[in-house]
C-alpha positions in Angstrom: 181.4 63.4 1.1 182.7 66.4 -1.1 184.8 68.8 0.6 187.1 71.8 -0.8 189.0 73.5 1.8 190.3 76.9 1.4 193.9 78.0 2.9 196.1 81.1 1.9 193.8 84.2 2.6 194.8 87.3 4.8 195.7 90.8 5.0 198.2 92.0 2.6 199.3 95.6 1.6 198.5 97.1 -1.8 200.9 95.5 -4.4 201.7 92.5 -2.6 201.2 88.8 -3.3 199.3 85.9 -1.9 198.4 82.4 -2.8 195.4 80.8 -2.7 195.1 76.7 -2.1 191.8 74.4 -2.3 192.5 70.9 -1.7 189.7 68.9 -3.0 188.2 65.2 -1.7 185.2 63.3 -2.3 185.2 64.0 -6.1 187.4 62.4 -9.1 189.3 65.4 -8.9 190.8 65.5 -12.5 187.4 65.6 -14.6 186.3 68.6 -12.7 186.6 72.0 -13.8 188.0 74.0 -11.1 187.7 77.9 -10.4 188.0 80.7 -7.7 185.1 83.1 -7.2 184.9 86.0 -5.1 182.5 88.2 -3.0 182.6 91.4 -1.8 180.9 93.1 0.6 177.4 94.3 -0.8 178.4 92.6 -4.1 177.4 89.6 -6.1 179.5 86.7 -6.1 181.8 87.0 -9.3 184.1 84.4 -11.4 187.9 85.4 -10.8 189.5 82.2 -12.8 188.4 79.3 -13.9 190.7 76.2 -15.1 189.1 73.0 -17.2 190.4 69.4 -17.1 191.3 70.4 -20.1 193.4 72.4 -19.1 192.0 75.9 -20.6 191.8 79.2 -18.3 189.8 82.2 -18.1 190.0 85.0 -16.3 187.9 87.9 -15.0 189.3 91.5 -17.3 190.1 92.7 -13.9 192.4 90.3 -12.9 194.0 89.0 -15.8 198.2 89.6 -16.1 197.9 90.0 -12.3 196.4 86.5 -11.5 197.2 82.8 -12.4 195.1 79.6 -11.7 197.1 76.3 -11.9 196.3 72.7 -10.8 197.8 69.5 -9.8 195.7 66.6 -10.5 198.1 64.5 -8.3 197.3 66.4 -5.2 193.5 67.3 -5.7 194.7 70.7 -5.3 193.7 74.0 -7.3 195.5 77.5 -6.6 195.5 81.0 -7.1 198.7 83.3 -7.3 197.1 86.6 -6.8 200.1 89.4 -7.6 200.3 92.9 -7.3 197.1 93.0 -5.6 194.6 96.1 -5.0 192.1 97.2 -2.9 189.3 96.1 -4.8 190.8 92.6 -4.7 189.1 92.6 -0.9 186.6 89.7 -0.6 186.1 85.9 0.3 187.6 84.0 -2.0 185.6 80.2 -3.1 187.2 77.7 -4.4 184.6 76.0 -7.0 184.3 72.5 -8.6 182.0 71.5 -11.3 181.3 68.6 -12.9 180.8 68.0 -16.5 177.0 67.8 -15.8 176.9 71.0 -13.9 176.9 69.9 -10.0 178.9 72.5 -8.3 180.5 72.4 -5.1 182.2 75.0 -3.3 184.5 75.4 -0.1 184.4 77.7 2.9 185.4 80.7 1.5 188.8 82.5 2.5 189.1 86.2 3.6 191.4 88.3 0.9 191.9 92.0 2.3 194.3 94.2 0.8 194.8 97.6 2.5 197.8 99.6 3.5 
């Protein structure tokens, strides 16, 4: 059974810093591309940063210099260091896995609200 669980969301004031953590089972963790996605209210669900076994990133415009997605294929576990954060950071953040034939998988989801 696949499973990514989400940890690290909650309430943080404009300009802070929080870190996002999926732990991953059920899945040969280090062949899967990994990524965060988020959703905000009334919004579509939109690619924040993604990481290949391979070890190449990519980033949403909005985020990038502010966000950085790392893994460690020793701990089935994929992050997100979210800094200087804004407002319009505000959403549920999913963890994503996708193999190299396209099956996704995707966690819970993790509150992110940044607000003063």
């Amino acid at each position: 059974q696949v499973q990514l669980v989400e940890s690290g969301g909650g309430l943080v004031q404009p300009g802070g810093s929080l870190r996002l953590s999926c732990a991953a089972s059920g899945i040969v963790f280090s062949i899967y591309s990994m990524g965060w996605y988020r959703q905000a209210p009334g919004k579509q669900r939109e690619l924040v940063a993604s990481l290949t076994r391979g070890d190449d990133t990519n980033y949403a415009d909005s985020v990038k210099g502010r966000f950085t997605i790392s893994r460690d294929n020793a701990k089935n576990t994929v992050e997100l260091q979210m800094n200087n954060l804004k407002p319009e950071d505000t959403a549920v953040y999913y963890c994503n896995g996708r193999s190299s034939v396209g099956v996704n998988y995707w966690g819970q989801g993790t509150q992110v609200t940044v607000s003063s």
